[in-house]
VEXDREN-2710 file (C-alpha; in Angstrom, 1 decimal):
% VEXDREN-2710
k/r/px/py/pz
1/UNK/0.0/0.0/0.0
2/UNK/1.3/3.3/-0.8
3/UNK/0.4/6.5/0.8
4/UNK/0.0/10.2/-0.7
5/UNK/-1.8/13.3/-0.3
6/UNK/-3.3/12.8/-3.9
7/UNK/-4.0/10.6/-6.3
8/UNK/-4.9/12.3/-9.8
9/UNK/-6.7/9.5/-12.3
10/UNK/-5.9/10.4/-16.1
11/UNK/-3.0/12.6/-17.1
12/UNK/-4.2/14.5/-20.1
13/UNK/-4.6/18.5/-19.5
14/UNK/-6.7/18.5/-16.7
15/UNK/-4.7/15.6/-14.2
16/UNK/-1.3/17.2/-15.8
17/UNK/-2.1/20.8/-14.0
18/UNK/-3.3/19.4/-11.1
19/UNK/-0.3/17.5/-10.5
20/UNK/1.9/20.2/-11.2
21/UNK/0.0/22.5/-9.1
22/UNK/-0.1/20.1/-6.0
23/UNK/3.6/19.2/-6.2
24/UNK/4.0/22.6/-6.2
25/UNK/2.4/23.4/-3.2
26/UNK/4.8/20.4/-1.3
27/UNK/1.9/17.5/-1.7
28/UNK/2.6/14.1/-2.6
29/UNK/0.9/12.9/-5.4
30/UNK/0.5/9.9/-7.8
31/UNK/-0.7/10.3/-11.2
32/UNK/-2.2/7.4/-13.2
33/UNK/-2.9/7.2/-16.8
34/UNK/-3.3/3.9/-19.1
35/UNK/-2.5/5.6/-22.2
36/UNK/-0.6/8.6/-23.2
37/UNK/0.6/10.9/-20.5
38/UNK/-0.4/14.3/-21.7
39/UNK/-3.4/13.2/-23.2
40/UNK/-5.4/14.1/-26.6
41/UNK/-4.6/17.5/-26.7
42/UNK/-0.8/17.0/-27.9
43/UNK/-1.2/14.0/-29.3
44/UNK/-4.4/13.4/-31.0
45/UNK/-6.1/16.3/-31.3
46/UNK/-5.4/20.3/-30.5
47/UNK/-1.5/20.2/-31.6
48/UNK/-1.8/17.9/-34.7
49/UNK/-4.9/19.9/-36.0
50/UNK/-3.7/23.1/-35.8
51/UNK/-0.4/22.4/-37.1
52/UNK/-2.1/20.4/-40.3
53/UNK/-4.7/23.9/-40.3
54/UNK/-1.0/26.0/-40.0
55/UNK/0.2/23.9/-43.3
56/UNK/-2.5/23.5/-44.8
57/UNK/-3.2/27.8/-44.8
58/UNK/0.3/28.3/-46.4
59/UNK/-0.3/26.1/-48.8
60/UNK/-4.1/27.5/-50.0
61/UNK/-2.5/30.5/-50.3
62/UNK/0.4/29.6/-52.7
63/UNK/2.9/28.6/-50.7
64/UNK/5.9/25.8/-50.2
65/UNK/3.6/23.2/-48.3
66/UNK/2.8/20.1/-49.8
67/UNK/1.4/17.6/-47.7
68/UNK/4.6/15.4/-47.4
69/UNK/5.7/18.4/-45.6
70/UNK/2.4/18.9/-43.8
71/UNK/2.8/15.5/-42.6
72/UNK/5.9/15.2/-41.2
73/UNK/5.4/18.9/-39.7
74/UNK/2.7/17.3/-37.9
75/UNK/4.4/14.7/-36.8
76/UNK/7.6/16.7/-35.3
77/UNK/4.5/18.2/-33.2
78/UNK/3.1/15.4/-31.8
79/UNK/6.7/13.7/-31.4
80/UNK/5.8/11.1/-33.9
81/UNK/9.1/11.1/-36.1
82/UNK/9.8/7.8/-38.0
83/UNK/7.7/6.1/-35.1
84/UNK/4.0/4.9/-35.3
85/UNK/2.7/6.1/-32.1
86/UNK/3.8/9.8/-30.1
87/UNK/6.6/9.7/-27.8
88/UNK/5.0/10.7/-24.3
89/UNK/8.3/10.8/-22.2
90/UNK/8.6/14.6/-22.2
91/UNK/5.3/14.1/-20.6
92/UNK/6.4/11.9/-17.9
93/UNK/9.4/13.5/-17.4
94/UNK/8.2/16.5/-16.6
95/UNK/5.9/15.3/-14.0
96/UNK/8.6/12.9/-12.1
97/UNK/10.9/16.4/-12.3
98/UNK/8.0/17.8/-10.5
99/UNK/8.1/15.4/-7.9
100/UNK/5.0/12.9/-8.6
101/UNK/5.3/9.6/-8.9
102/UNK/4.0/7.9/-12.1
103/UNK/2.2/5.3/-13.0
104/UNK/1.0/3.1/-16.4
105/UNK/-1.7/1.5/-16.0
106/UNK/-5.6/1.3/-15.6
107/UNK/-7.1/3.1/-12.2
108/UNK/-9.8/2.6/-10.5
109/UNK/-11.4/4.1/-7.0
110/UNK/-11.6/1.3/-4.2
111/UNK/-13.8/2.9/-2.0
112/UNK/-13.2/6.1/0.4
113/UNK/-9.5/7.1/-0.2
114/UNK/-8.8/4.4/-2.0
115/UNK/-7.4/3.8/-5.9
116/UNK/-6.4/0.1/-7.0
117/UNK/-4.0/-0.2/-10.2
118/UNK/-3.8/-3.7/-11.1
119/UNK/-2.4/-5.2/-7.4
120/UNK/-1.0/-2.1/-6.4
121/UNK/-3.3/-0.4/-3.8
122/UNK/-2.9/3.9/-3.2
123/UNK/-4.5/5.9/-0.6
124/UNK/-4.6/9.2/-0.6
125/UNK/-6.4/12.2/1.2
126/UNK/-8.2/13.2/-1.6
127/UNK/-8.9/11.8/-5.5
128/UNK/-8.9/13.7/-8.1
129/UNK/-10.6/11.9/-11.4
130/UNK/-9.6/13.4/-14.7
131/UNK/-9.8/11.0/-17.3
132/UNK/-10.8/13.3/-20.4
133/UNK/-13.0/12.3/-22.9
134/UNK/-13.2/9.7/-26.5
135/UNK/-14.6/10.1/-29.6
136/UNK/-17.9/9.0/-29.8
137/UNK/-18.8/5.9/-32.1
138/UNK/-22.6/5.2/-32.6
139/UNK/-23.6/1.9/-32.5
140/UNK/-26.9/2.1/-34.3
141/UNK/-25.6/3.1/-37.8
142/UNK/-25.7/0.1/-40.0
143/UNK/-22.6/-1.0/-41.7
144/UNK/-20.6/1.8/-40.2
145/UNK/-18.4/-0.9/-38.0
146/UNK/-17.6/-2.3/-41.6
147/UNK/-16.1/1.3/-43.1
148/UNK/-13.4/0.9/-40.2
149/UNK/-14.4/4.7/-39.6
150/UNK/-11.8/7.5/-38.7
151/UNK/-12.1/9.1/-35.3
152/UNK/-10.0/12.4/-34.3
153/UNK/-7.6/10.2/-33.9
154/UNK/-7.0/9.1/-37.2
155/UNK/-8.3/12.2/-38.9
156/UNK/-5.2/14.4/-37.4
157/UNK/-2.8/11.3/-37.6
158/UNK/-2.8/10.1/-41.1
159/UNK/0.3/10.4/-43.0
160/UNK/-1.6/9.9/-46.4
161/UNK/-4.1/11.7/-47.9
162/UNK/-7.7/10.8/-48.1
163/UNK/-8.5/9.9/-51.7
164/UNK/-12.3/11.4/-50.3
165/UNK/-13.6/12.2/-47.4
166/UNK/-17.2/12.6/-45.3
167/UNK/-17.5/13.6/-42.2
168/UNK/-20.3/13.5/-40.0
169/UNK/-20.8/16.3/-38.0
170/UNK/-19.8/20.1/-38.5
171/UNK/-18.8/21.1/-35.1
172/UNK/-15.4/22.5/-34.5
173/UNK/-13.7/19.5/-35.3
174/UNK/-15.7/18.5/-38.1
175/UNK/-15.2/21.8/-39.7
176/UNK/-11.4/22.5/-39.4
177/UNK/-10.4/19.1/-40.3
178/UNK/-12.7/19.8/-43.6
179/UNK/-10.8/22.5/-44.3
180/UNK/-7.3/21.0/-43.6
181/UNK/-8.7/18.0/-46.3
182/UNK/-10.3/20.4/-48.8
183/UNK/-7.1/22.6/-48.7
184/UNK/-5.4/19.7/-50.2
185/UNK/-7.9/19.0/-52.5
186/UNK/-9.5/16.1/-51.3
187/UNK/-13.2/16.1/-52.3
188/UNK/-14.7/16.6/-48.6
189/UNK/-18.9/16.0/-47.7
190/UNK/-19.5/17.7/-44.6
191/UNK/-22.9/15.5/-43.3
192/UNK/-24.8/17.8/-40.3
193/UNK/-28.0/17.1/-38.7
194/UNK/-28.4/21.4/-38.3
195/UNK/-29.2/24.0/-40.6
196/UNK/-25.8/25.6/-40.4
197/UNK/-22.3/24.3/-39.3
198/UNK/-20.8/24.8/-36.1
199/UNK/-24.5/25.9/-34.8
200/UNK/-23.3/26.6/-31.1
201/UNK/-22.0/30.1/-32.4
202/UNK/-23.7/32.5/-33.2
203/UNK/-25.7/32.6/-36.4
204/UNK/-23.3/35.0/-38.6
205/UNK/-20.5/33.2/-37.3
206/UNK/-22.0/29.9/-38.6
207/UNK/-23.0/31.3/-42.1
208/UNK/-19.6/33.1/-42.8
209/UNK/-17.9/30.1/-42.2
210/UNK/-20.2/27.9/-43.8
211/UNK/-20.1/29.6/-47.0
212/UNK/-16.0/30.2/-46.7
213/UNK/-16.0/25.8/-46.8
214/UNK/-18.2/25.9/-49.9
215/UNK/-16.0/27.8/-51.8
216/UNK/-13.3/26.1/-51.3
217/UNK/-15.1/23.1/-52.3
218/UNK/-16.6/21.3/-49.1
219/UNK/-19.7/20.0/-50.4
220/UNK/-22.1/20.7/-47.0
221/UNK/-25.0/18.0/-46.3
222/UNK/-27.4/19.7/-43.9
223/UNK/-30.4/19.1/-42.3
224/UNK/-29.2/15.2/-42.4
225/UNK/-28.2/12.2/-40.9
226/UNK/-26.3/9.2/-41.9
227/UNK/-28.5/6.0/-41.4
228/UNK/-26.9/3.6/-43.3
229/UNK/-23.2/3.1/-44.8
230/UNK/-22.5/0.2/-47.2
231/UNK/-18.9/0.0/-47.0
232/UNK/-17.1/-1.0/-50.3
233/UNK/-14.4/-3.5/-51.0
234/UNK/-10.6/-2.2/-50.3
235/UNK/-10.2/0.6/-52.3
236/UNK/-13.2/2.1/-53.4
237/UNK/-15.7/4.7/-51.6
238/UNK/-18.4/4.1/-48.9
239/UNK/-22.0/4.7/-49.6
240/UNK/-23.4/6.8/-46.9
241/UNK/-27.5/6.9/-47.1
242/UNK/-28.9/10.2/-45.2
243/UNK/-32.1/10.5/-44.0
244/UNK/-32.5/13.0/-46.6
245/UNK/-33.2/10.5/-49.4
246/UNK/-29.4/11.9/-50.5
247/UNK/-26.6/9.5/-51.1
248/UNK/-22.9/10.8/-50.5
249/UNK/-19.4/8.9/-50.9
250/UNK/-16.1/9.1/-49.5
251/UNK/-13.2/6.2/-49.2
252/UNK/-12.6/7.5/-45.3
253/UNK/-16.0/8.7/-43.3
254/UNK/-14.6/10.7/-40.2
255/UNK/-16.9/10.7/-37.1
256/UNK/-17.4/13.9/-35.6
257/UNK/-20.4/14.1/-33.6
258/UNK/-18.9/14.4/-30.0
259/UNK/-17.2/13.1/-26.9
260/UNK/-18.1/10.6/-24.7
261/UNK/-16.9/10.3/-20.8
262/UNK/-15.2/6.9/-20.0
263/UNK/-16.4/6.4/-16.7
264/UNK/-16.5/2.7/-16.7
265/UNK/-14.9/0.5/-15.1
266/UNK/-13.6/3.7/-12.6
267/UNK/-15.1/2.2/-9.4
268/UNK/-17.3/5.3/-8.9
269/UNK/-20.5/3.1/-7.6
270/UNK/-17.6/2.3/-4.5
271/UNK/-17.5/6.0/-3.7
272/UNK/-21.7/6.4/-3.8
273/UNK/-21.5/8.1/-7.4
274/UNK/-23.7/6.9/-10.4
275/UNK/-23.6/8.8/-13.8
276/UNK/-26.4/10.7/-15.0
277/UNK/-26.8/10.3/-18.5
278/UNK/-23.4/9.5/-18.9
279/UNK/-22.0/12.5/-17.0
280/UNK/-20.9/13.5/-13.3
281/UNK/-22.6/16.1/-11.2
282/UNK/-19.8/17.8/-9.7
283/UNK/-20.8/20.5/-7.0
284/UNK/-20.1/24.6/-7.3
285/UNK/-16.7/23.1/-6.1
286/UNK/-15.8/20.1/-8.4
287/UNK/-17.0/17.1/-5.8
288/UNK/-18.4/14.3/-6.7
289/UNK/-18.3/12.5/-3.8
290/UNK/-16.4/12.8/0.1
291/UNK/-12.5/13.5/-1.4
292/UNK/-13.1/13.0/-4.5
293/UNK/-13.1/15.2/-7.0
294/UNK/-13.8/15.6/-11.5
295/UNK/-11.5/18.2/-13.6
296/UNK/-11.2/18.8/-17.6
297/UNK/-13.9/16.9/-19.6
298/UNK/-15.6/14.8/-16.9
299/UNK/-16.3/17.5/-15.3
300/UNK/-17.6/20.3/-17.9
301/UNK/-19.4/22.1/-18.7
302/UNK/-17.5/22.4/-21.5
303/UNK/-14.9/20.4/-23.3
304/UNK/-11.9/22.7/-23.9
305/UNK/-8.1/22.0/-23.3
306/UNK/-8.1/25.5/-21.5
307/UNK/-10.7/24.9/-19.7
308/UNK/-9.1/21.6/-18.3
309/UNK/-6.1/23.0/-17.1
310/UNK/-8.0/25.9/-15.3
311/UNK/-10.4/22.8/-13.7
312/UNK/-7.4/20.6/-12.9
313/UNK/-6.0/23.3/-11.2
314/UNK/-9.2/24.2/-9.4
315/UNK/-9.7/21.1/-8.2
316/UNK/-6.2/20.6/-6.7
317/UNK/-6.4/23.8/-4.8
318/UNK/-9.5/22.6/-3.5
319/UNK/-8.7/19.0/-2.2
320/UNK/-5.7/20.5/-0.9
321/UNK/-7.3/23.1/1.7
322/UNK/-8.5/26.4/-0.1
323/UNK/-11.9/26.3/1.6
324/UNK/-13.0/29.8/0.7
325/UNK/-12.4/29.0/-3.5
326/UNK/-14.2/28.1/-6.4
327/UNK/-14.0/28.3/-9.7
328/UNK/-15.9/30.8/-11.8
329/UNK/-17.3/28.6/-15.2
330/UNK/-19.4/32.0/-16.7
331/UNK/-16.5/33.2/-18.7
332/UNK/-15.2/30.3/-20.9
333/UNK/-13.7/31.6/-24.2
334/UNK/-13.9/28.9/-27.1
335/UNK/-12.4/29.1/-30.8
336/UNK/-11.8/27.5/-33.5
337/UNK/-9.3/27.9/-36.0
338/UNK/-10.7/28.1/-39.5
339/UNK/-10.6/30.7/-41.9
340/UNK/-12.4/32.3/-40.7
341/UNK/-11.7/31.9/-37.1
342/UNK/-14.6/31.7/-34.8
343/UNK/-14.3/32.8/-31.1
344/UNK/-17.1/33.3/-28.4
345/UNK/-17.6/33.6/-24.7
346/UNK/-20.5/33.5/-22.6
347/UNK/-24.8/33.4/-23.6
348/UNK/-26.5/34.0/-26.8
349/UNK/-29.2/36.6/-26.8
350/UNK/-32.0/34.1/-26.9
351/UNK/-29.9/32.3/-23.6
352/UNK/-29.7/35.0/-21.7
353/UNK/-33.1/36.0/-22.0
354/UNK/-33.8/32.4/-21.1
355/UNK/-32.3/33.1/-17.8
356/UNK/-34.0/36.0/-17.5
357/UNK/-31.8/38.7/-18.3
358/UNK/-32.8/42.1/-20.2
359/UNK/-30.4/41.2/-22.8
360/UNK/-29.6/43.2/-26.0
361/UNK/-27.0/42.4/-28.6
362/UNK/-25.3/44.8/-30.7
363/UNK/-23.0/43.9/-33.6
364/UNK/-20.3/45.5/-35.8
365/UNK/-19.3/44.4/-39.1
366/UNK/-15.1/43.8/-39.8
367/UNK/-15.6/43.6/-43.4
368/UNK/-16.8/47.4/-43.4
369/UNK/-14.3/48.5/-40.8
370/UNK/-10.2/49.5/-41.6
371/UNK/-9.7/46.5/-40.5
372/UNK/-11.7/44.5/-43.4
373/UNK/-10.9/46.9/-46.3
374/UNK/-7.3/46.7/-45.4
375/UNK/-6.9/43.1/-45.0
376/UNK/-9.7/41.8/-47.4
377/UNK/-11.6/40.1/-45.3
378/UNK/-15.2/39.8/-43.7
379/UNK/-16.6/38.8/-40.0
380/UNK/-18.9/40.2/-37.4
381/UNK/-18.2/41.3/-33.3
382/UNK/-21.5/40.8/-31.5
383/UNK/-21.9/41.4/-27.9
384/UNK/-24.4/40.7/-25.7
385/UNK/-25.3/43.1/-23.1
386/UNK/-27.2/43.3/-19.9
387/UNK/-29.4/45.8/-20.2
388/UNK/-29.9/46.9/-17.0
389/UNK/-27.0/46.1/-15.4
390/UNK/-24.6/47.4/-18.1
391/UNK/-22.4/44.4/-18.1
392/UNK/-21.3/42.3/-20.8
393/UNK/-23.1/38.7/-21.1
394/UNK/-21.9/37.5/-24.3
395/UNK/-19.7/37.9/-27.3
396/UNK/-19.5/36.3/-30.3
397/UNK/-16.8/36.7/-33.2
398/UNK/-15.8/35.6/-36.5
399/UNK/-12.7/36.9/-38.3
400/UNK/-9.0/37.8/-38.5
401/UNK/-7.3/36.9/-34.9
402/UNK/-10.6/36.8/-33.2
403/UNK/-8.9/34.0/-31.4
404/UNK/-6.9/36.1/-29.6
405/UNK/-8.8/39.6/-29.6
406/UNK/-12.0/37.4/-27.1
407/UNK/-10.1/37.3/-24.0
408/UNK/-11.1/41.3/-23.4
409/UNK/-14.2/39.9/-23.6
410/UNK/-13.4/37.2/-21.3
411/UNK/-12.2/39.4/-18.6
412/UNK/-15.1/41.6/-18.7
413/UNK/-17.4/38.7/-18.2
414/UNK/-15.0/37.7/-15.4
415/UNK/-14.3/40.9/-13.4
416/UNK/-18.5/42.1/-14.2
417/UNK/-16.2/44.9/-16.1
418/UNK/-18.8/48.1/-16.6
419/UNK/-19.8/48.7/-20.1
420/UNK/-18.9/52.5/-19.9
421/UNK/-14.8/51.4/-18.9
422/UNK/-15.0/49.2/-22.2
423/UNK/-16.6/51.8/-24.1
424/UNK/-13.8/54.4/-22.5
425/UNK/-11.0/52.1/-23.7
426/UNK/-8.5/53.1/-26.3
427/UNK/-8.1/50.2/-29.0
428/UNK/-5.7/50.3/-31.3
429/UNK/-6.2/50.9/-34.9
430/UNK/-6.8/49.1/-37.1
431/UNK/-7.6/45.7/-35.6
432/UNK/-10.3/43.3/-35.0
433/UNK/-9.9/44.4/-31.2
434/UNK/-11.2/48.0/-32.5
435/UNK/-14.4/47.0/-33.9
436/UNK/-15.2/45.3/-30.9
437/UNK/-14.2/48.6/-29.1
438/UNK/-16.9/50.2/-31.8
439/UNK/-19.5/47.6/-30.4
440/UNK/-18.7/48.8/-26.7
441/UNK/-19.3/52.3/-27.6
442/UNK/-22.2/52.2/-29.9
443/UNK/-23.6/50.1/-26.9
444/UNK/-22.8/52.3/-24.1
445/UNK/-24.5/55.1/-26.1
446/UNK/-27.4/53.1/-27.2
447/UNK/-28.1/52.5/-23.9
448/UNK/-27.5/55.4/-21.5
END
């Protein structure tokens, strides 16, 4: 039996930061993980992807990248050179520098304060589960099992080229791997059961990026779902019947239709804790049960690697003694990486008025700004605003470095920053920043 202060389950994002934070602060801690150390994120899914988008840019626009080049770019990222699977020992290394102790192999909780791996038993003050999230595979689609379907996994790992592509599902991933694909010319379908891609942002973020796919070929499949695949032989294309009536092909069909949580076989019924629909209930402080405790995707509300690293670290503070914390979730900036990017934080008009708040939104156009005329491009900046408390809600962005240019955004949401100070800023000129600036001020007057 070994002893520690902590015991961290999964060592993607999330148990990564709160290992480093807890050996930080003097605690022992274990950290278990039966697969990669570091997780999807640098392997399988936020590092390849935007390194293949990174490539595949440079070369829409004329430039030296092939996807040879791509491909091996992608795998110097992932550490993946001349190997078949990604060397994790930076990973592990890193966390035994920090002073945990590391272990391979499949957890599981054993009851109160207790974590079995294979015949090794821990103990440990306080648990900490963080065991990120998989691709999810339906298992009611005939003939799919057949297709030998890509997940993320393959779809940001392949070192050869698609000879044609569907993917089903236009959320974020579904829509920047279509673009890394179509940017290489590989006839993409894009199969979505909405009437607009990536139809968690807002509604002018959605159409500017769904027509930008179209014209660079992505044929787009709304309004439909995939209910039967005949695969084909070796070599040539699947059939995929949609509910539509509509038949598309493609010799690879990429699922892209969301994560699931693998919580089984993680002992949780020992600890009093039974899923609910396939998801925890952590509490306003990230328990699930006495000393135990969920971070990154088990715990939500979101998936986002940011967001598991801010969880994992909440939760670590939190087992470890910080009585008086917890973590503010309103003020979670997300983003894709398309052309055009798409960034957003907080509620939709229609949510916030849901909650009842006097919500307004306001928006500005970048295409008609210096920005847009000086760069050549288009997008929106829409903010949501409280009404009668002044205060930003929401924002929602599509354009040139809106990745970046959110986070004011976020820390208005997050410090309850009053409209008039953002409409009182200085912005500088001419940037995508600015015309959110313009949206603060025509806001501020609007509503005086």
């Amino acid at each position: 039996m070994d002893r520690f202060d902590l015991v961290v389950i999964g060592a993607g994002t999330a148990g990564e930061a709160a290992t480093h934070y807890a050996a930080a602060q003097g605690a022992s801690v274990a950290v278990v993980d039966r697969d990669l150390f570091g997780g999807s994120c640098p392997f399988w899914a936020c590092m390849p992807s935007k390194a293949l988008l990174h490539a595949a840019t440079v070369h829409h626009a004329g430039g030296d990248y092939p996807w040879p080049k791509a491909s091996d770019f992608r795998d110097y990222m992932i550490n993946r050179e001349d190997i078949d699977r990604p060397d994790d020992s930076g990973h592990v290394r890193s966390l035994e520098e920090a002073g945990a102790t590391v272990i391979r192999g499949s957890a599981a909780l054993a009851g109160p304060n207790q974590v079995r791996v294979g015949d090794r038993l821990l103990t440990a003050d306080n648990v900490i589960v963080a065991v990120g999230s998989v691709s999810r595979v339906p298992e009611d689609l005939p003939g799919l099992d057949e297709a030998s379907p890509w997940t993320n996994v393959q779809g940001t790992a392949t070192r050869e080229l698609p000879k044609s592509l569907v993917i089903l599902g236009a959320g974020p991933t579904g829509v920047e791997l279509a673009q890394v694909y179509a940017r290489y010319d590989v006839p993409v379908t894009l199969v979505h059961p909405r009437d607009r891609v990536h139809d968690r942002e807002h509604r002018r973020s959605s159409e500017l990026l769904g027509a930008a796919l179209e014209s660079e070929g992505v044929r787009l499949e709304l309004e439909a779902r995939a209910i039967r695949v005949d695969a084909a032989p070796r070599g040539g294309p699947h059939r995929v019947q949609l509910d539509t009536g509509r038949t598309v092909e493609g010799h690879e069909i990429l699922l892209a239709i969301g994560r699931d949580l693998p919580l089984g076989g993680l002992g949780l019924e020992t600890v009093g804790v039974e899923p609910k629909d396939g998801r925890l209930q952590p509490d306003d402080r990230l328990r699930i049960a006495e000393g135990v405790y969920a971070a990154g995707d088990v715990a939500g509300p979101e998936l986002h690697t940011h967001l598991g690293h801010y969880t994992g670290e909440a939760a670590a503070r939190i087992a470890l003694g910080d009585d008086d914390y917890r973590p503010f979730l309103d003020a979670i900036p997300r983003a894709t990486y398309t052309t055009p990017e798409t960034a957003s934080v907080g509620l939709l008009v229609e949510q916030a008025k849901e909650r009842g708040i006097d919500a307004v939104e306001f928006t500005q156009d970048i295409g008609a700004s210096a920005k847009g005329y000086t760069a050549e491009v288009e997008g929106h900046c829409t903010i949501v605003v409280d009404r009668s408390e002044r205060v930003l809600v929401g924002a929602f962005t599509a354009g040139p470095a809106v990745s970046e240019a959110i986070h004011e955004c976020v820390l208005a949401i997050r410090a309850g920053i009053p409209l008039a100070v953002l409409a009182d800023t200085i912005h500088a000129f001419p940037t995508v920043a600015r015309v959110l600036g313009s949206a603060f001020i025509a806001a501020d007057r609007e509503l005086r």
